[in-house]
C-alpha positions in Angstrom: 55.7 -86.9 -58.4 57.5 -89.9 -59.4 56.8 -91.8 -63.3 58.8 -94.7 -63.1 57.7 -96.9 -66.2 59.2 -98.4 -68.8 58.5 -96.7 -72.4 58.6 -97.9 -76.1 57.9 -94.5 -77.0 56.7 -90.6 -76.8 55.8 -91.1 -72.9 54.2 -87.4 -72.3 53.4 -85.0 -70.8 53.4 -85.5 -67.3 51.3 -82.4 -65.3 51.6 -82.0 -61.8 50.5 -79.1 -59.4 53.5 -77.7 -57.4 52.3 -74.4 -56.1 55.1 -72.7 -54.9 58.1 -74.9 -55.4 60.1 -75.8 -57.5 60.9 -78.7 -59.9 63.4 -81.2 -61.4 63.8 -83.1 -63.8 65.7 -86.6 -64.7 66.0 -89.2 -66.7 67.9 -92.5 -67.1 68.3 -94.7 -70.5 71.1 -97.4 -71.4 73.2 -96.3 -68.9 73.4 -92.6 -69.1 71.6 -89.8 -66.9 70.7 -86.9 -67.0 68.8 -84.5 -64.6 68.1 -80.5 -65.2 68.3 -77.7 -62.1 66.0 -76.9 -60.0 63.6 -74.7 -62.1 59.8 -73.4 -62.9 60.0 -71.9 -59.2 56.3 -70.5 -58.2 54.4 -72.3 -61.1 50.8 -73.0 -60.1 51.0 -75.8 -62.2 54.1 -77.4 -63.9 54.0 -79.5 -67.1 57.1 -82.2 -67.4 57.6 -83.5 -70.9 58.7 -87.2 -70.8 59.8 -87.5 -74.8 62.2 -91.0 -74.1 62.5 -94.0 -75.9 62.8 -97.5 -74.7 63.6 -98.2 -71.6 63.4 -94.6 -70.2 62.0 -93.5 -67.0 61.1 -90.0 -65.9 61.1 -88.5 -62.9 59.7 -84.9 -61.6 60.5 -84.1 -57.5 59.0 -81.0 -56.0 61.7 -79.1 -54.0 61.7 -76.0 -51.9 64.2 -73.7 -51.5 65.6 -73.4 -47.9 67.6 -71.5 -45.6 69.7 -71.9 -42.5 72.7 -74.0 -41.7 73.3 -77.8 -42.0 75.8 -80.5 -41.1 78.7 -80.9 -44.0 78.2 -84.5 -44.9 81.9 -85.9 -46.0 81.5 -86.3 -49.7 85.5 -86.7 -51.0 85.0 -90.5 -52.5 81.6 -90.5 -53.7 80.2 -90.4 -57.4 79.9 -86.9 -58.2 76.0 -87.1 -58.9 75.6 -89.0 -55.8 77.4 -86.1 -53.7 74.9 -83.3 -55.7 72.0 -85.2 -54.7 73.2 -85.5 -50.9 73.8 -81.8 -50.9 70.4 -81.2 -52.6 68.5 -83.6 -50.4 70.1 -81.4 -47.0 68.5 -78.2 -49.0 71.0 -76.9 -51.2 69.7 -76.0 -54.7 71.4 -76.4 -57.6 72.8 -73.0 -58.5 74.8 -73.4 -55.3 76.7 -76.8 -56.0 79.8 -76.1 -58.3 81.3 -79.0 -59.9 85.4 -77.9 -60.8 86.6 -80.8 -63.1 90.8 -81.3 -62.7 91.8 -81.4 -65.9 88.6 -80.2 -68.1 86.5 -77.5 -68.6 83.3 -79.2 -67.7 81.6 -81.9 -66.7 78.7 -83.4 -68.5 77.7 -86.7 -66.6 78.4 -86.1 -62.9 77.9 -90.0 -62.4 80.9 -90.7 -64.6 83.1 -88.1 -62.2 84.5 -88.5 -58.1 84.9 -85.7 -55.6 88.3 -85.9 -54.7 87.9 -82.4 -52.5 85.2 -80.4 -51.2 84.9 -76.7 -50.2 83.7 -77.4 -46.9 84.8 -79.2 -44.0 82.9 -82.5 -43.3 81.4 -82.0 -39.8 81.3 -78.5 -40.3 77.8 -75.7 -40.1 77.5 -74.9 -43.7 74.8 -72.2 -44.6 72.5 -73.1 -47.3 72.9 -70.0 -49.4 76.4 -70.7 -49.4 78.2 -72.0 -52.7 79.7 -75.4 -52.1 82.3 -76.1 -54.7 83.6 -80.1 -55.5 86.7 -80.8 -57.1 86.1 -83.8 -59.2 88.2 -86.3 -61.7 87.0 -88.7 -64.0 86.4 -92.1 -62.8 89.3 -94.4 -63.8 
């Protein structure tokens, strides 16, 4: 489920049905992002809060856990939050993507950081209950 307008104000709630899967949550004003883990797993019916101001948009996407192996895509380069959502759209959930900032302790807006190594080969058969840990710097 996808809720892509523009708001002035209080834009909520959102209710979906997502039997069975799980959800997440994002959100995009002036420039900043932010999106929450995969979470409210087996809810017969999930309710998303949209509480932005102007120019806010929400988004909710269902998302079932998986399992097997994949293809290691080759992420060193790439925004941080763009290589999260490329290993979350192959399957991985978010409690197995680690982001390990050089230099910090954390990282708070993965689209202000760049992988600059990955835990995994690229090309290589990664399982999907594997942890997958990025090394990341801050954008310069």
């Amino acid at each position: 489920m996808t809720d892509r307008n523009n708001y002035t104000y209080y834009a909520g709630p959102v209710r979906g049905d997502a039997p069975g899967v799980c959800i997440k949550r994002a959100s995009h004003f002036d420039e900043q992002n932010w999106t929450s883990a995969w979470s409210h797993c087996g809810w017969a019916t999930v309710l998303v809060a949209v509480a932005f101001l102007a120019g806010c948009q929400g988004v909710g996407s269902p998302h079932v856990a998986r399992t097997g192996t994949v293809t290691m895509p080759n992420l060193v380069g790439k925004n941080a939050a763009t290589a999260k959502d490329d290993l979350e759209r192959l399957g991985f959930a978010d409690d197995r993507i680690k982001l390990s900032p050089r230099g910090h302790l954390f990282v708070a807006m993965p689209s202000h950081w760049a992988v600059d190594a990955q835990s995994e080969k690229p090309g290589a058969r990664v399982d999907l209950q594997g942890l997958i840990v990025l090394s990341v710097s801050k954008w310069s």
